[in-house]
C-alpha positions in Angstrom: 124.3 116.0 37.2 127.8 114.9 38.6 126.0 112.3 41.0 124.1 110.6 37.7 127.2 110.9 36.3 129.0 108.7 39.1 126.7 106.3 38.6 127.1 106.2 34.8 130.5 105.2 35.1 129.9 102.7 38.2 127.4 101.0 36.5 129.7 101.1 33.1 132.7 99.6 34.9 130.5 96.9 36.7 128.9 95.9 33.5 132.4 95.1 32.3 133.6 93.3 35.2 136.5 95.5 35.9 135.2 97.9 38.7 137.2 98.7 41.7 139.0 101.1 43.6 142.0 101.9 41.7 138.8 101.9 38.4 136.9 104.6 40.2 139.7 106.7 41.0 140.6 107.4 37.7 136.9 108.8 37.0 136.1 110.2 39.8 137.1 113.8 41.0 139.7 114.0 43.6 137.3 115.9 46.0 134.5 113.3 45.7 136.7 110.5 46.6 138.3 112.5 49.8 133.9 112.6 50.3 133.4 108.6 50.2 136.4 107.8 52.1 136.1 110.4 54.9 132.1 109.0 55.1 133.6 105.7 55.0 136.0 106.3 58.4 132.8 108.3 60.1 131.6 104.2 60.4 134.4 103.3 62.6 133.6 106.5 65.0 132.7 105.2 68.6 130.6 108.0 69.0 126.7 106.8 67.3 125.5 109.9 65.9 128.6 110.3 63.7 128.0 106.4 62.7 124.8 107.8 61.8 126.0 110.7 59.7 128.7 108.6 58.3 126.0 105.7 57.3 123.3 108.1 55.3 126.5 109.5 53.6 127.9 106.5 52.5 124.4 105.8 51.1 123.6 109.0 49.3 126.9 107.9 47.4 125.6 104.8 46.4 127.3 102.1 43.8 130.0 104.6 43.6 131.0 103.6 47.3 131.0 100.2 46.7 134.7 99.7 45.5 136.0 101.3 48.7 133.7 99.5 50.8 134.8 96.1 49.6 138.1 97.2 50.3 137.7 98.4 53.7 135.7 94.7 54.2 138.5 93.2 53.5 141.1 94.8 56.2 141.7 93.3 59.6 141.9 96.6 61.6 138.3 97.6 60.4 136.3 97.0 63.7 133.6 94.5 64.1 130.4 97.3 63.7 132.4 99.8 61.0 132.3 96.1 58.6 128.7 95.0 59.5 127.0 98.6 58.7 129.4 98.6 55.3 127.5 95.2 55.2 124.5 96.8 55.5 124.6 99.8 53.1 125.3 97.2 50.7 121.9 95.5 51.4 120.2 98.8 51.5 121.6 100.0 48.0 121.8 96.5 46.1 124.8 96.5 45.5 125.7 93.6 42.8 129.4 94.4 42.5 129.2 94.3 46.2 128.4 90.2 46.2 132.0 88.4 45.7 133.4 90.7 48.7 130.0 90.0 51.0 130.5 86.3 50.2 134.0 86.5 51.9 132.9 88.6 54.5 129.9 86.1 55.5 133.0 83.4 57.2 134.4 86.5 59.5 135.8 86.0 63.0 132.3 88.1 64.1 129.1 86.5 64.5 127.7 90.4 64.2 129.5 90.4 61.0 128.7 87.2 59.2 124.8 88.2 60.3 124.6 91.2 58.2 127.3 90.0 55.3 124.2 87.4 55.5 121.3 89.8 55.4 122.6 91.9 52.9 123.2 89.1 50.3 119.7 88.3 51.0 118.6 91.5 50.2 120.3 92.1 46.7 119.1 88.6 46.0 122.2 87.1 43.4 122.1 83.4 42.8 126.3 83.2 43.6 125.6 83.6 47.0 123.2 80.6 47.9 126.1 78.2 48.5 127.8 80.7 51.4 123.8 81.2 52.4 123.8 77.4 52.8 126.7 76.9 54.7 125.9 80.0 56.7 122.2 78.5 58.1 124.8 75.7 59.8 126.3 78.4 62.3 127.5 77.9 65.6 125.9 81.3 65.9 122.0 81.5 65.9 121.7 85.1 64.7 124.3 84.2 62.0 121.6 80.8 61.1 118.5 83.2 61.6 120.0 85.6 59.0 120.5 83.2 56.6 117.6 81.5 56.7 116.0 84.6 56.4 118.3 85.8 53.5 117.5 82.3 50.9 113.6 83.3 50.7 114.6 85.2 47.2 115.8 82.0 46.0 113.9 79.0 44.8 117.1 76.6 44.8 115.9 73.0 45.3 118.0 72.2 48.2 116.8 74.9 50.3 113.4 73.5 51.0 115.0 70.4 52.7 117.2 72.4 54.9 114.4 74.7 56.1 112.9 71.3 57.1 115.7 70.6 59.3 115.8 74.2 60.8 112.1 73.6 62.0 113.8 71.7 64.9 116.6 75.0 65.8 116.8 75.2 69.4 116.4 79.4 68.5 113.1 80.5 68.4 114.0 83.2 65.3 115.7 80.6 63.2 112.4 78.1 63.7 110.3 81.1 62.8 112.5 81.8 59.5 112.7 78.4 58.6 108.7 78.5 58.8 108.4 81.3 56.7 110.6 79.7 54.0 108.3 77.5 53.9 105.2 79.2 53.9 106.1 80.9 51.1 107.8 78.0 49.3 105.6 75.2 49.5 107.6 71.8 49.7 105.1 68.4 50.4 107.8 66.8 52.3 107.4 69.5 54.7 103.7 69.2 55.8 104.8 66.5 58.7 107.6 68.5 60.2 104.7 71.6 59.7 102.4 69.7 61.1 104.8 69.1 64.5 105.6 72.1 64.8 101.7 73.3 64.9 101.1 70.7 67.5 104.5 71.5 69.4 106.4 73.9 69.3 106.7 76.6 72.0 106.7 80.1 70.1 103.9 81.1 69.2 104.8 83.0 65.5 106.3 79.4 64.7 103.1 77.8 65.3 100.8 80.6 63.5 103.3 80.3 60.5 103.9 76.7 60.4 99.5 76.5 59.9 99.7 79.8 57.5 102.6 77.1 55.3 100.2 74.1 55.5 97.3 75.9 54.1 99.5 76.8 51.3 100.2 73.1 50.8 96.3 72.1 50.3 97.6 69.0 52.4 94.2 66.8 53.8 96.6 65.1 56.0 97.0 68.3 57.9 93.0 69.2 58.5 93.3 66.7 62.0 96.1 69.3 63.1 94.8 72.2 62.8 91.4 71.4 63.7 93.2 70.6 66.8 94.9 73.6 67.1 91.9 75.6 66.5 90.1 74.5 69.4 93.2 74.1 71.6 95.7 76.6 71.0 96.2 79.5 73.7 96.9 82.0 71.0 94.3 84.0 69.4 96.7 84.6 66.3 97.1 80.6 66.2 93.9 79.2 66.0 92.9 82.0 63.4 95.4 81.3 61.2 94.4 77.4 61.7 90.7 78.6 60.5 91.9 80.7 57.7 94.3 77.5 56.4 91.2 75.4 56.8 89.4 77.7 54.5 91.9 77.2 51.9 92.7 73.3 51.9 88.6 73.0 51.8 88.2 70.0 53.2 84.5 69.1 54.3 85.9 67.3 57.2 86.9 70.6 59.1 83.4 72.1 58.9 82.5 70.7 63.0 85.9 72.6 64.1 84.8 75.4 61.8 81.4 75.6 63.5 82.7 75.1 67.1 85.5 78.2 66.3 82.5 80.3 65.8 82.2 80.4 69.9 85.7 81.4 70.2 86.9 84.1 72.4 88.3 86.5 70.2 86.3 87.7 67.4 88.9 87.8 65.1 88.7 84.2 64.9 85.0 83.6 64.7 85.1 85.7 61.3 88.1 83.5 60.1 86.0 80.2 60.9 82.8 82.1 58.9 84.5 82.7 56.1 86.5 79.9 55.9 83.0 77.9 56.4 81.5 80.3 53.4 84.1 79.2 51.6 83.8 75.2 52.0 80.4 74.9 51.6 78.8 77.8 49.9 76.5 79.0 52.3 76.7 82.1 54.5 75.1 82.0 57.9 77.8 84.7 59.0 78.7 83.5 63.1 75.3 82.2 63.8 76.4 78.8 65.3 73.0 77.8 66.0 72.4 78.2 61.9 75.1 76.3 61.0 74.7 73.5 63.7 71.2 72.9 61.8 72.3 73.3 58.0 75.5 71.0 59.3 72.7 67.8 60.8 70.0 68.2 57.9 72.9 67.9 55.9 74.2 64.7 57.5 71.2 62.8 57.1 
């Protein structure tokens, strides 16, 4: 009962925009606040297991922490990885009131810092903070660019897309990834070239898997040459079956030769990507029997 009563208030006070420290101490028994601050200090313990502790407490106390952790974000003397688990619990919870204080905290002197002020914004998902998300995916730091990347896929803000574009070309393997994932699950037409590159190019695997996943998603014809390519050629299993399974979904008649030939593939996995994806195309099931689809594929070209 007193904890749903906590969170009563909390949510009363954040409703009317007057929530803080100073708020909660006038509602909140002496005893309990001793409780939030003494879990708050366990964060700045060297020792990991009292981290630990201090962490899940801090949590169990849940909006009701949140005005002292947005003060403690604020002081200089808080240590670098006492500020970026406050960060965190504040992703972990969803913390609203949280936002204004995780904006400012996303330009502090830490990279480690600025990375989960990042995440966690990402993770209660508010529309204030996809202007510091922005500027944030243009960090010296390439965890910091990764996070942020990584924390915009809530939003569907119009200038995201093209800055994803631009990330595709990060010299950080995570940050391409993230940037490839925005935009498999944002489809943007401008992006199928850069997409298409980065199937044909790039040198991380996940990137390449993701970047075909995106341009099935875009139904883009222009991209069948690519990954028809890719299915034969790539050296990752997980690649050329997501090129066969994007094949399947654009449904262009042109890939059914690369479609066929995938049936031969190493891996099985991919052999029953390229079947289905052929079921799909033309409406016939010959299951992996290349020699059946070889014949249906010439009677049907004359």
């Amino acid at each position: 009962m007193k904890r749903a009563a906590i969170l009563l208030l909390v949510a009363i006070f954040t409703f009317t925009g007057i929530f803080s420290a100073a708020a909660a101490e006038k509602q909140l028994s002496s005893i309990t606040i001793k409780r939030i601050k003494d879990a708050i200090a366990k964060l700045e313990d060297p020792a990991r297991g009292v981290q630990r502790k201090g962490y899940r407490q801090v949590k169990d106390f849940g909006e009701a922490a949140v005005p002292y952790i947005t003060e403690e974000l604020k002081k200089k003397d808080v240590n670098f990885e006492a500020k970026a688990l406050m960060c965190d619990i504040c992703g972990e919870i969803k913390a609203k009131a949280a936002v204004p204080a995780l904006i400012d905290t996303i330009r502090n002197p830490s990279a480690t810092v600025r990375a989960a002020a990042a995440r966690a914004l990402g993770k209660i998902g508010e529309a204030q903070a996809v202007d510091s998300l922005l500027q944030a995916t243009q960090d010296k730091d390439d965890q910091v660019r990764a996070e942020a990347i990584w924390a915009l896929n809530p939003f569907g803000d119009l200038r995201i897309p093209p800055r994803a574009v631009e990330m595709l070309g990060d010299g950080d393997d995570t940050v391409r990834l993230n940037a490839a994932k925005y935009l498999d699950g944002h489809p943007y037409t401008a992006a199928s070239g850069p997409l298409r590159e980065a199937l044909a190019g790039d040198e991380f695997a996940s990137v390449r898997m993701t970047a075909a996943q995106a341009l099935g998603n875009l139904r883009d014809d222009a991209a069948v040459g690519t990954l028809s390519e890719s299915l034969a050629e790539d050296t990752s299993e997980a690649v050329r079956r997501a090129c066969a399974i994007a094949l399947g979904t654009i449904k262009s008649k042109k890939a059914i030769p690369a479609l066929i030939a995938a049936l031969k593939d190493d891996y099985k996995d991919v052999q029953l990507s390229a079947a289905e994806s052929l079921k799909s195309i033309t409406k016939k099931d010959f299951g992996r029997d290349q020699k059946e689809w070889n014949e249906w594929y010439t009677r049907k070209k004359k």
